[in-house]
C-alpha positions, 0 to 999 in steps of 0.5 A, a space after each residue: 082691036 085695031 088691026 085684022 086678023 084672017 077669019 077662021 071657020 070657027 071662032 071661040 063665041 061661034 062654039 058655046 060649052 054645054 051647060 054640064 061641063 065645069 068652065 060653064 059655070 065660070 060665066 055664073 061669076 059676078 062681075 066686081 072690083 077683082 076684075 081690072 078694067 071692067 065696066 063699073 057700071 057692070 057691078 053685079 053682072 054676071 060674066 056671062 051676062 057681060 058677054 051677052 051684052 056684047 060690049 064694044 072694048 072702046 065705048 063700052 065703058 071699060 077702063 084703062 088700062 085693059 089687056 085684050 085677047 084676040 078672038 080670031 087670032 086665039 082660034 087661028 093659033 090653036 087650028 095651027 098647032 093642032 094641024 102641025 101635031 095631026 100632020 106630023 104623027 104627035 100628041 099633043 099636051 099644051 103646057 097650062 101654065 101659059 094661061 092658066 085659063 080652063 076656058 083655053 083648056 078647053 079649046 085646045 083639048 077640042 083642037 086634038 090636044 091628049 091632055 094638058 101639061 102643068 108645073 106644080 101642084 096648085 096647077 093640077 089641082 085647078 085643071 081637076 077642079 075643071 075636068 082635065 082628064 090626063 096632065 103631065 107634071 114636068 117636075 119631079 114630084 116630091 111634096 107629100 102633101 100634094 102626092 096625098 091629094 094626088 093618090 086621092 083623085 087617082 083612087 077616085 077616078 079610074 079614068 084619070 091619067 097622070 104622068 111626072 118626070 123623076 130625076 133622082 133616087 131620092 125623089 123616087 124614095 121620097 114618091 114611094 114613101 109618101 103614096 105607100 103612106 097616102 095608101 095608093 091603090 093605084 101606081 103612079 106613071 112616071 117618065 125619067 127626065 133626061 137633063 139636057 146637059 151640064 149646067 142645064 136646068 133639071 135631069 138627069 144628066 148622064 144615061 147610067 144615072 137614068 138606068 139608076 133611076 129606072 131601077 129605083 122606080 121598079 123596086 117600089 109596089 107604088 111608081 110605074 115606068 111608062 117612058 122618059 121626057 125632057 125640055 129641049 129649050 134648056 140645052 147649053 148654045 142651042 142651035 138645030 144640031 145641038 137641040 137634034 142631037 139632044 133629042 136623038 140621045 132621048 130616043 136612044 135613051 128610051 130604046 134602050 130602057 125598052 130593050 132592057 124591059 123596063 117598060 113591060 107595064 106600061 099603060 094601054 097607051 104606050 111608051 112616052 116619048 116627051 119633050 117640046 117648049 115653044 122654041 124647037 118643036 120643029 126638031 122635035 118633030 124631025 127627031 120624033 118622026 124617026 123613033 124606031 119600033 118599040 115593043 109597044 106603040 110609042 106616044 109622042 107628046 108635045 108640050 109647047 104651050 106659048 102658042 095659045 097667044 104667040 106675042 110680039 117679042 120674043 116668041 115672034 123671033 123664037 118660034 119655029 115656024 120662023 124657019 119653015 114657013 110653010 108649014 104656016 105662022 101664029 098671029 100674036 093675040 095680046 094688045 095692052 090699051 092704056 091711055 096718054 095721061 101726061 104729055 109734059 114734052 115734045 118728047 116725052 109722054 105717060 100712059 097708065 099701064 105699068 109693070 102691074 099690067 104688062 110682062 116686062 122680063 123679057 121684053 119692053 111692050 112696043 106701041 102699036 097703034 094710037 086711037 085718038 080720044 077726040 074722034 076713035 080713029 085709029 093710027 100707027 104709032 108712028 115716032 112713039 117708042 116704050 122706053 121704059 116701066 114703072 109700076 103704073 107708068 108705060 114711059 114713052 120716048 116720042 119723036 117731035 112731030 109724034 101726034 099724041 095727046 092726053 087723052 088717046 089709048 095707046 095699043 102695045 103689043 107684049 112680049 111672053 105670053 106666060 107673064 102677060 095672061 098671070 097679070 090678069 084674071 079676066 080678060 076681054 076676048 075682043 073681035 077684030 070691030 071691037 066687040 067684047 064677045 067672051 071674058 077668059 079667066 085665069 088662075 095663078 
Protein backbone atom coordinates (compact mmCIF):
# COMPACT_ATOMS: atom_id res chain seq x y z
CA UNK A 1 0.00 0.00 0.00
CA UNK A 2 2.75 2.34 -0.17
CA UNK A 3 3.96 2.68 3.10
CA UNK A 4 5.08 0.09 6.29
CA UNK A 5 3.29 -0.78 8.96
CA UNK A 6 4.87 -2.69 12.38
CA UNK A 7 4.57 -6.53 12.03
CA UNK A 8 2.40 -8.31 14.41
CA UNK A 9 2.73 -12.04 15.55
CA UNK A 10 -0.37 -12.86 13.77
CA UNK A 11 -1.70 -11.31 10.99
CA UNK A 12 -5.62 -11.95 9.32
CA UNK A 13 -4.38 -14.50 6.33
CA UNK A 14 -1.76 -16.00 8.90
CA UNK A 15 -5.21 -17.65 11.05
CA UNK A 16 -7.66 -19.24 8.53
CA UNK A 17 -11.47 -19.79 9.68
CA UNK A 18 -12.56 -23.44 10.21
CA UNK A 19 -14.65 -24.60 7.53
CA UNK A 20 -17.73 -25.09 9.83
CA UNK A 21 -18.05 -21.37 11.02
CA UNK A 22 -20.94 -19.22 8.89
CA UNK A 23 -17.99 -16.32 7.25
CA UNK A 24 -16.24 -19.24 5.64
CA UNK A 25 -18.91 -19.60 3.50
CA UNK A 26 -18.39 -16.07 2.24
CA UNK A 27 -14.97 -17.08 0.27
CA UNK A 28 -17.97 -19.42 -1.59
CA UNK A 29 -19.33 -16.21 -3.29
CA UNK A 30 -18.73 -15.12 -7.00
CA UNK A 31 -16.81 -12.61 -7.80
CA UNK A 32 -18.82 -10.03 -10.49
CA UNK A 33 -20.14 -6.70 -11.50
CA UNK A 34 -21.44 -5.99 -7.76
CA UNK A 35 -18.06 -5.68 -6.36
CA UNK A 36 -16.28 -2.33 -7.56
CA UNK A 37 -12.77 -2.32 -8.44
CA UNK A 38 -12.35 -6.13 -8.93
CA UNK A 39 -10.29 -7.72 -11.70
CA UNK A 40 -12.79 -8.21 -14.79
CA UNK A 41 -10.98 -10.71 -15.96
CA UNK A 42 -11.87 -12.28 -12.20
CA UNK A 43 -15.89 -12.80 -13.49
CA UNK A 44 -16.81 -16.20 -11.92
CA UNK A 45 -13.96 -16.67 -9.39
CA UNK A 46 -14.88 -17.21 -6.31
CA UNK A 47 -13.59 -14.59 -3.47
CA UNK A 48 -11.89 -17.36 -2.27
CA UNK A 49 -10.41 -18.27 -5.16
CA UNK A 50 -9.14 -14.53 -5.74
CA UNK A 51 -7.53 -14.66 -2.61
CA UNK A 52 -5.72 -17.62 -3.30
CA UNK A 53 -4.34 -16.20 -6.36
CA UNK A 54 -2.70 -13.49 -4.43
CA UNK A 55 -3.05 -10.51 -6.50
CA UNK A 56 -0.78 -7.75 -6.50
CA UNK A 57 -3.34 -4.37 -5.52
CA UNK A 58 -1.09 -2.34 -8.52
CA UNK A 59 -0.77 -5.05 -11.28
CA UNK A 60 -2.95 -7.28 -10.85
CA UNK A 61 -5.66 -5.99 -12.89
CA UNK A 62 -8.05 -4.16 -10.26
CA UNK A 63 -9.54 -1.17 -11.30
CA UNK A 64 -9.55 2.39 -10.07
CA UNK A 65 -11.00 3.63 -7.85
CA UNK A 66 -10.12 0.96 -5.09
CA UNK A 67 -10.29 1.41 -1.29
CA UNK A 68 -7.77 -0.95 0.20
CA UNK A 69 -7.63 -2.32 3.84
CA UNK A 70 -4.22 -2.85 5.61
CA UNK A 71 -3.46 -6.43 6.89
CA UNK A 72 -0.91 -5.24 9.30
CA UNK A 73 -2.48 -2.24 10.49
CA UNK A 74 -6.19 -4.23 11.15
CA UNK A 75 -4.39 -6.73 13.09
CA UNK A 76 -2.19 -4.49 15.16
CA UNK A 77 -5.32 -2.37 15.82
CA UNK A 78 -7.61 -5.23 17.26
CA UNK A 79 -4.01 -6.66 19.42
CA UNK A 80 -4.13 -2.99 20.69
CA UNK A 81 -7.91 -2.71 22.06
CA UNK A 82 -7.95 -6.22 23.08
CA UNK A 83 -4.91 -5.77 25.40
CA UNK A 84 -6.25 -2.21 26.66
CA UNK A 85 -9.56 -3.92 27.68
CA UNK A 86 -7.35 -7.10 29.37
CA UNK A 87 -5.32 -4.75 31.16
CA UNK A 88 -7.77 -2.29 32.22
CA UNK A 89 -10.58 -5.25 34.04
CA UNK A 90 -13.34 -4.34 30.85
CA UNK A 91 -15.49 -6.26 28.57
CA UNK A 92 -15.40 -5.59 25.36
CA UNK A 93 -18.15 -5.24 22.56
CA UNK A 94 -17.18 -3.34 19.22
CA UNK A 95 -19.79 -1.61 17.87
CA UNK A 96 -20.49 -3.70 14.49
CA UNK A 97 -21.89 -1.14 12.53
CA UNK A 98 -18.09 0.46 11.85
CA UNK A 99 -17.69 -2.47 9.30
CA UNK A 100 -20.49 -4.45 9.16
CA UNK A 101 -17.85 -7.09 8.01
CA UNK A 102 -18.40 -10.44 10.07
CA UNK A 103 -15.07 -11.44 8.62
CA UNK A 104 -13.98 -8.30 11.42
CA UNK A 105 -16.33 -9.77 13.79
CA UNK A 106 -14.86 -12.41 13.73
CA UNK A 107 -11.34 -11.26 14.40
CA UNK A 108 -12.39 -9.25 17.26
CA UNK A 109 -14.28 -11.81 19.21
CA UNK A 110 -10.73 -14.03 18.63
CA UNK A 111 -9.02 -10.85 20.37
CA UNK A 112 -11.31 -11.31 23.63
CA UNK A 113 -14.28 -9.36 22.47
CA UNK A 114 -17.71 -10.40 25.04
CA UNK A 115 -20.08 -9.82 21.81
CA UNK A 116 -20.65 -7.24 19.61
CA UNK A 117 -22.54 -4.31 19.76
CA UNK A 118 -25.42 -3.08 16.97
CA UNK A 119 -27.77 -0.01 15.99
CA UNK A 120 -30.94 -1.50 14.47
CA UNK A 121 -32.52 -4.63 13.65
CA UNK A 122 -31.24 -5.28 10.27
CA UNK A 123 -27.84 -5.21 12.03
CA UNK A 124 -28.43 -7.86 14.48
CA UNK A 125 -29.93 -9.90 12.07
CA UNK A 126 -26.68 -9.95 9.86
CA UNK A 127 -24.47 -10.69 13.12
CA UNK A 128 -27.10 -13.93 13.75
CA UNK A 129 -27.11 -14.93 10.32
CA UNK A 130 -22.99 -14.97 11.02
CA UNK A 131 -23.28 -16.60 14.48
CA UNK A 132 -22.95 -13.92 16.85
CA UNK A 133 -23.81 -15.14 20.21
CA UNK A 134 -24.22 -12.10 22.50
CA UNK A 135 -25.12 -8.33 20.69
CA UNK A 136 -25.84 -5.31 22.59
CA UNK A 137 -28.53 -3.01 20.73
CA UNK A 138 -27.67 0.83 21.92
CA UNK A 139 -31.21 1.55 21.07
CA UNK A 140 -34.24 1.31 22.64
CA UNK A 141 -36.23 -1.36 20.82
CA UNK A 142 -39.67 -0.81 19.98
CA UNK A 143 -40.57 -2.13 16.28
CA UNK A 144 -42.73 -5.00 16.62
CA UNK A 145 -42.12 -6.70 13.95
CA UNK A 146 -38.27 -6.95 14.88
CA UNK A 147 -39.11 -7.79 18.44
CA UNK A 148 -41.25 -10.89 16.94
CA UNK A 149 -38.09 -12.15 15.16
CA UNK A 150 -36.09 -11.48 18.19
CA UNK A 151 -38.37 -13.58 20.47
CA UNK A 152 -37.80 -16.25 17.93
CA UNK A 153 -34.14 -16.52 18.13
CA UNK A 154 -34.24 -16.23 21.83
CA UNK A 155 -36.80 -19.12 22.12
CA UNK A 156 -34.68 -20.72 19.45
CA UNK A 157 -31.32 -20.65 20.90
CA UNK A 158 -30.83 -20.93 24.69
CA UNK A 159 -27.31 -19.82 24.45
CA UNK A 160 -28.09 -16.47 22.75
CA UNK A 161 -27.65 -13.37 24.93
CA UNK A 162 -29.17 -10.22 23.87
CA UNK A 163 -29.08 -6.93 25.66
CA UNK A 164 -30.99 -3.24 24.72
CA UNK A 165 -31.26 0.03 26.20
CA UNK A 166 -34.87 1.41 27.37
CA UNK A 167 -35.38 5.08 27.73
CA UNK A 168 -38.92 5.76 28.30
CA UNK A 169 -42.26 4.07 29.88
CA UNK A 170 -43.83 3.99 26.32
CA UNK A 171 -41.11 2.10 25.14
CA UNK A 172 -41.15 -0.36 28.01
CA UNK A 173 -45.21 -0.73 27.31
CA UNK A 174 -44.45 -1.01 23.73
CA UNK A 175 -41.52 -4.11 24.26
CA UNK A 176 -43.90 -5.52 26.66
CA UNK A 177 -47.10 -5.58 24.36
CA UNK A 178 -45.16 -6.85 21.46
CA UNK A 179 -43.04 -9.90 22.88
CA UNK A 180 -46.37 -11.03 25.18
CA UNK A 181 -48.09 -11.16 21.67
CA UNK A 182 -44.77 -12.78 19.62
CA UNK A 183 -45.49 -15.20 23.03
CA UNK A 184 -41.64 -14.92 24.40
CA UNK A 185 -40.56 -17.52 26.52
CA UNK A 186 -37.75 -15.83 27.38
CA UNK A 187 -37.48 -12.47 29.12
CA UNK A 188 -35.61 -9.85 27.41
CA UNK A 189 -32.29 -8.18 28.98
CA UNK A 190 -32.65 -4.64 29.28
CA UNK A 191 -30.26 -1.92 30.33
CA UNK A 192 -31.66 1.72 31.21
CA UNK A 193 -30.05 4.53 29.26
CA UNK A 194 -28.70 7.44 31.19
CA UNK A 195 -28.95 10.53 28.77
CA UNK A 196 -25.97 12.47 28.97
CA UNK A 197 -27.43 15.51 29.36
CA UNK A 198 -29.80 18.23 27.84
CA UNK A 199 -29.97 18.46 24.56
CA UNK A 200 -27.86 15.20 24.27
CA UNK A 201 -28.99 12.80 22.08
CA UNK A 202 -31.12 9.51 23.60
CA UNK A 203 -31.83 9.06 27.57
CA UNK A 204 -33.04 9.50 30.20
CA UNK A 205 -32.30 12.49 31.38
CA UNK A 206 -32.68 12.65 35.08
CA UNK A 207 -32.35 9.81 37.83
CA UNK A 208 -36.09 9.67 39.23
CA UNK A 209 -37.11 9.28 35.54
CA UNK A 210 -34.59 6.35 35.25
CA UNK A 211 -36.38 4.86 38.66
CA UNK A 212 -39.66 5.40 36.64
CA UNK A 213 -38.42 3.24 34.00
CA UNK A 214 -37.08 0.47 36.18
CA UNK A 215 -40.28 0.25 37.89
CA UNK A 216 -42.20 -0.04 34.40
CA UNK A 217 -39.70 -2.90 33.25
CA UNK A 218 -40.40 -4.80 36.59
CA UNK A 219 -44.16 -4.79 36.00
CA UNK A 220 -43.91 -6.76 32.73
CA UNK A 221 -43.73 -10.96 32.86
CA UNK A 222 -41.53 -10.00 29.45
CA UNK A 223 -38.21 -7.58 30.32
CA UNK A 224 -35.58 -8.19 32.57
CA UNK A 225 -33.19 -5.57 34.40
CA UNK A 226 -29.65 -6.34 34.20
CA UNK A 227 -28.02 -2.97 34.56
CA UNK A 228 -27.89 0.73 32.84
CA UNK A 229 -25.50 2.22 29.79
CA UNK A 230 -25.22 5.25 27.97
CA UNK A 231 -22.94 6.78 25.13
CA UNK A 232 -20.23 9.38 26.73
CA UNK A 233 -19.48 10.76 23.23
CA UNK A 234 -22.92 12.92 23.36
CA UNK A 235 -22.41 14.98 26.50
CA UNK A 236 -22.76 18.68 25.93
CA UNK A 237 -18.86 20.66 25.77
CA UNK A 238 -17.10 17.43 26.47
CA UNK A 239 -14.08 17.70 27.92
CA UNK A 240 -12.14 15.07 30.76
CA UNK A 241 -13.98 16.27 33.51
CA UNK A 242 -17.33 16.70 32.22
CA UNK A 243 -17.14 13.08 30.27
CA UNK A 244 -15.89 11.86 33.96
CA UNK A 245 -18.59 13.39 35.89
CA UNK A 246 -21.13 12.07 33.29
CA UNK A 247 -19.92 8.79 33.62
CA UNK A 248 -19.41 8.72 38.01
CA UNK A 249 -23.50 9.66 37.54
CA UNK A 250 -23.79 6.20 35.50
CA UNK A 251 -21.97 4.33 38.28
CA UNK A 252 -24.01 5.91 40.88
CA UNK A 253 -27.10 5.32 38.86
CA UNK A 254 -26.49 1.61 38.83
CA UNK A 255 -25.40 1.60 42.84
CA UNK A 256 -28.34 2.88 43.36
CA UNK A 257 -30.95 0.89 41.21
CA UNK A 258 -28.95 -2.27 43.12
CA UNK A 259 -29.10 -0.93 46.46
CA UNK A 260 -32.98 -0.52 45.61
CA UNK A 261 -33.05 -4.34 44.43
CA UNK A 262 -33.96 -3.84 41.02
CA UNK A 263 -31.25 -6.09 39.84
CA UNK A 264 -32.19 -9.45 41.68
CA UNK A 265 -32.38 -11.37 38.44
CA UNK A 266 -29.78 -10.64 36.54
CA UNK A 267 -27.97 -13.08 34.17
CA UNK A 268 -25.20 -15.33 35.61
CA UNK A 269 -22.95 -12.58 34.18
CA UNK A 270 -23.74 -9.90 36.34
CA UNK A 271 -25.03 -6.25 36.43
CA UNK A 272 -23.87 -4.21 33.16
CA UNK A 273 -22.21 -1.20 33.57
CA UNK A 274 -21.97 0.02 29.75
CA UNK A 275 -20.72 2.84 28.01
CA UNK A 276 -17.82 4.03 25.39
CA UNK A 277 -17.60 5.34 21.77
CA UNK A 278 -14.19 5.87 20.31
CA UNK A 279 -13.64 9.10 21.64
CA UNK A 280 -13.36 8.80 25.53
CA UNK A 281 -12.59 5.11 26.51
CA UNK A 282 -9.96 6.52 28.44
CA UNK A 283 -12.18 8.08 31.09
CA UNK A 284 -14.44 5.24 30.95
CA UNK A 285 -11.86 3.05 31.91
CA UNK A 286 -10.66 5.70 34.70
CA UNK A 287 -14.22 5.83 35.88
CA UNK A 288 -14.82 2.06 35.50
CA UNK A 289 -11.96 1.08 37.48
CA UNK A 290 -13.59 2.69 40.52
CA UNK A 291 -17.17 0.68 40.67
CA UNK A 292 -17.84 0.03 43.83
CA UNK A 293 -19.07 -3.64 45.29
CA UNK A 294 -22.35 -4.52 43.93
CA UNK A 295 -24.47 -7.48 45.08
CA UNK A 296 -23.41 -9.16 42.00
CA UNK A 297 -20.14 -9.30 39.81
CA UNK A 298 -20.40 -6.29 37.60
CA UNK A 299 -19.77 -6.55 33.65
CA UNK A 300 -17.90 -3.62 32.50
CA UNK A 301 -18.71 -3.29 28.80
CA UNK A 302 -16.84 -1.16 26.24
CA UNK A 303 -18.49 -0.25 22.71
CA UNK A 304 -15.74 1.72 20.75
CA UNK A 305 -15.96 0.50 17.49
CA UNK A 306 -13.80 3.08 15.10
CA UNK A 307 -10.58 1.22 15.95
CA UNK A 308 -10.92 -1.63 13.77
CA UNK A 309 -9.48 0.65 11.16
CA UNK A 310 -8.71 3.87 13.20
CA UNK A 311 -8.36 6.70 10.09
CA UNK A 312 -6.51 9.71 9.15
CA UNK A 313 -9.00 12.28 10.31
CA UNK A 314 -11.02 12.80 12.82
CA UNK A 315 -10.46 9.78 14.84
CA UNK A 316 -6.47 10.56 14.70
CA UNK A 317 -7.10 13.65 16.34
CA UNK A 318 -10.20 12.20 18.84
CA UNK A 319 -8.70 9.12 20.17
CA UNK A 320 -7.63 8.60 23.43
CA UNK A 321 -4.38 7.13 22.96
CA UNK A 322 -3.54 10.71 21.79
CA UNK A 323 -3.34 11.40 25.59
CA UNK A 324 -1.84 8.40 26.99
CA UNK A 325 0.51 7.47 24.69
CA UNK A 326 1.89 4.90 26.68
CA UNK A 327 -0.71 2.85 26.72
CA UNK A 328 0.21 2.65 22.51
CA UNK A 329 -1.37 3.90 19.43
CA UNK A 330 -3.70 2.73 16.54
CA UNK A 331 -2.26 2.65 12.53
CA UNK A 332 -4.99 3.98 10.41
CA UNK A 333 -5.62 0.92 7.75
CA UNK A 334 -7.66 2.64 4.97
CA UNK A 335 -6.12 4.08 1.57
CA UNK A 336 -8.43 5.12 -1.22
CA UNK A 337 -6.35 4.62 -4.80
CA UNK A 338 -7.80 6.60 -7.48
CA UNK A 339 -6.00 7.72 -10.77
CA UNK A 340 -5.18 11.11 -12.30
CA UNK A 341 -7.40 11.23 -15.40
CA UNK A 342 -7.26 15.04 -16.27
CA UNK A 343 -4.74 17.42 -15.40
CA UNK A 344 -5.94 20.51 -17.30
CA UNK A 345 -3.63 23.01 -15.29
CA UNK A 346 -0.74 23.59 -13.39
CA UNK A 347 -2.86 23.78 -10.59
CA UNK A 348 -5.20 22.04 -11.21
CA UNK A 349 -5.91 18.17 -11.56
CA UNK A 350 -8.77 15.28 -11.42
CA UNK A 351 -9.05 11.82 -10.02
CA UNK A 352 -11.76 9.14 -10.43
CA UNK A 353 -12.72 8.60 -6.95
CA UNK A 354 -15.81 10.95 -5.76
CA UNK A 355 -18.25 11.04 -2.84
CA UNK A 356 -19.45 7.43 -4.27
CA UNK A 357 -16.33 6.14 -3.00
CA UNK A 358 -14.79 8.00 -0.05
CA UNK A 359 -16.41 9.35 3.29
CA UNK A 360 -16.52 12.78 3.22
CA UNK A 361 -19.04 14.21 6.24
CA UNK A 362 -16.49 14.85 8.30
CA UNK A 363 -13.37 15.29 6.61
CA UNK A 364 -12.18 15.63 2.95
CA UNK A 365 -9.67 12.45 1.81
CA UNK A 366 -5.89 13.87 1.92
CA UNK A 367 -3.46 12.77 -0.88
CA UNK A 368 -0.93 10.66 0.71
CA UNK A 369 1.32 9.00 -1.55
CA UNK A 370 1.44 9.35 -5.74
CA UNK A 371 2.65 5.94 -7.56
CA UNK A 372 3.71 6.92 -10.91
CA UNK A 373 1.72 5.20 -13.75
CA UNK A 374 4.93 5.15 -16.12
CA UNK A 375 7.30 3.16 -13.76
CA UNK A 376 5.28 2.10 -10.06
CA UNK A 377 7.63 4.06 -8.12
CA UNK A 378 6.15 5.37 -5.47
CA UNK A 379 6.36 9.36 -3.92
CA UNK A 380 4.94 11.58 -1.12
CA UNK A 381 2.35 13.59 -2.32
CA UNK A 382 4.20 16.60 -2.22
CA UNK A 383 2.40 20.09 -3.26
CA UNK A 384 -1.09 18.10 -3.88
CA UNK A 385 -3.80 18.86 -1.69
CA UNK A 386 -8.12 17.29 -1.92
CA UNK A 387 -9.67 20.64 -2.34
CA UNK A 388 -12.81 19.06 -2.92
CA UNK A 389 -15.86 16.13 -4.07
CA UNK A 390 -18.06 15.29 -6.66
CA UNK A 391 -19.85 12.48 -7.22
CA UNK A 392 -16.96 10.73 -9.32
CA UNK A 393 -14.31 13.38 -9.10
CA UNK A 394 -11.58 13.94 -6.15
CA UNK A 395 -10.73 17.59 -7.18
CA UNK A 396 -7.02 18.22 -6.41
CA UNK A 397 -5.64 21.73 -5.85
CA UNK A 398 -1.77 21.33 -6.98
CA UNK A 399 1.36 23.49 -6.21
CA UNK A 400 3.41 24.53 -9.73
CA UNK A 401 5.98 22.36 -9.37
CA UNK A 402 3.66 19.31 -7.88
CA UNK A 403 4.89 16.26 -10.06
CA UNK A 404 1.51 14.50 -11.38
CA UNK A 405 0.41 13.28 -14.57
CA UNK A 406 -2.76 11.44 -15.98
CA UNK A 407 -2.01 8.56 -15.58
CA UNK A 408 -0.56 8.13 -11.72
CA UNK A 409 -2.67 6.51 -8.79
CA UNK A 410 -3.08 8.83 -6.24
CA UNK A 411 -3.36 7.29 -2.15
CA UNK A 412 -5.56 9.19 0.03
CA UNK A 413 -5.82 8.57 3.56
CA UNK A 414 -9.84 8.84 4.68
CA UNK A 415 -11.60 10.10 7.42
CA UNK A 416 -14.46 8.21 9.58
CA UNK A 417 -14.31 4.84 9.43
CA UNK A 418 -18.16 4.05 9.58
CA UNK A 419 -18.67 6.09 6.11
CA UNK A 420 -15.70 4.62 4.49
CA UNK A 421 -16.36 0.56 5.04
CA UNK A 422 -20.42 1.32 4.07
CA UNK A 423 -19.13 2.33 0.74
CA UNK A 424 -17.83 -0.72 -0.30
CA UNK A 425 -18.91 -4.22 -0.01
CA UNK A 426 -15.72 -6.14 -0.95
CA UNK A 427 -12.51 -4.75 -0.02
CA UNK A 428 -8.87 -5.86 -0.54
CA UNK A 429 -6.98 -6.57 2.35
CA UNK A 430 -3.63 -5.78 1.10
CA UNK A 431 -0.16 -6.14 2.48
CA UNK A 432 2.43 -3.87 3.03
CA UNK A 433 4.25 -5.24 -0.70
CA UNK A 434 0.77 -5.07 -2.08
CA UNK A 435 -0.15 -8.34 -2.22
CA UNK A 436 -4.28 -8.93 -2.26
CA UNK A 437 -4.33 -11.57 0.60
CA UNK A 438 -8.08 -11.68 1.65
CA UNK A 439 -11.56 -9.95 0.25
CA UNK A 440 -13.60 -8.26 3.59
CA UNK A 441 -17.36 -7.82 2.88
CA UNK A 442 -19.76 -6.13 4.34
CA UNK A 443 -23.43 -5.53 4.93
CA UNK A 444 -25.15 -2.10 5.02
Amino acid sequence: MGVAYAATTTSIEEAPLAADRPVAGLADELVDHRFKALPPDAEGLTVGALAAERRSLFTGGFTTPVLALSAESVEHNLALLEAYARRHGLAFAPHGKTSMSPQLFDRQLERGAWGITAAVPHQARVYRAYGIRRIFLANELVDAAALRWLAGELDADPEFRFICYVDSVRGVELMDEALRAAGASRPLDVVVELGAGEGARTGVRTEAECVAVADAVAATGTLRLVGVAGYEGEVPDASGERVREWLRRLVALAVELDRAGRFTETAAEGIVISAGGSAWFDAVADVFADIPDLSAPVLKLLRSGAYVSHDDGHYRHLTPFNRVPEEGALQPAFRLWAQVVSRPCAEQAFLNAGKRDAAYDLDLPQAQVVRSGRDGTVRPATGITVSGLSDQHTWLRTEPDAELEVGDWVGMGLSHPCTSFDKWQLIPLVAADGTVTDYIRTFF
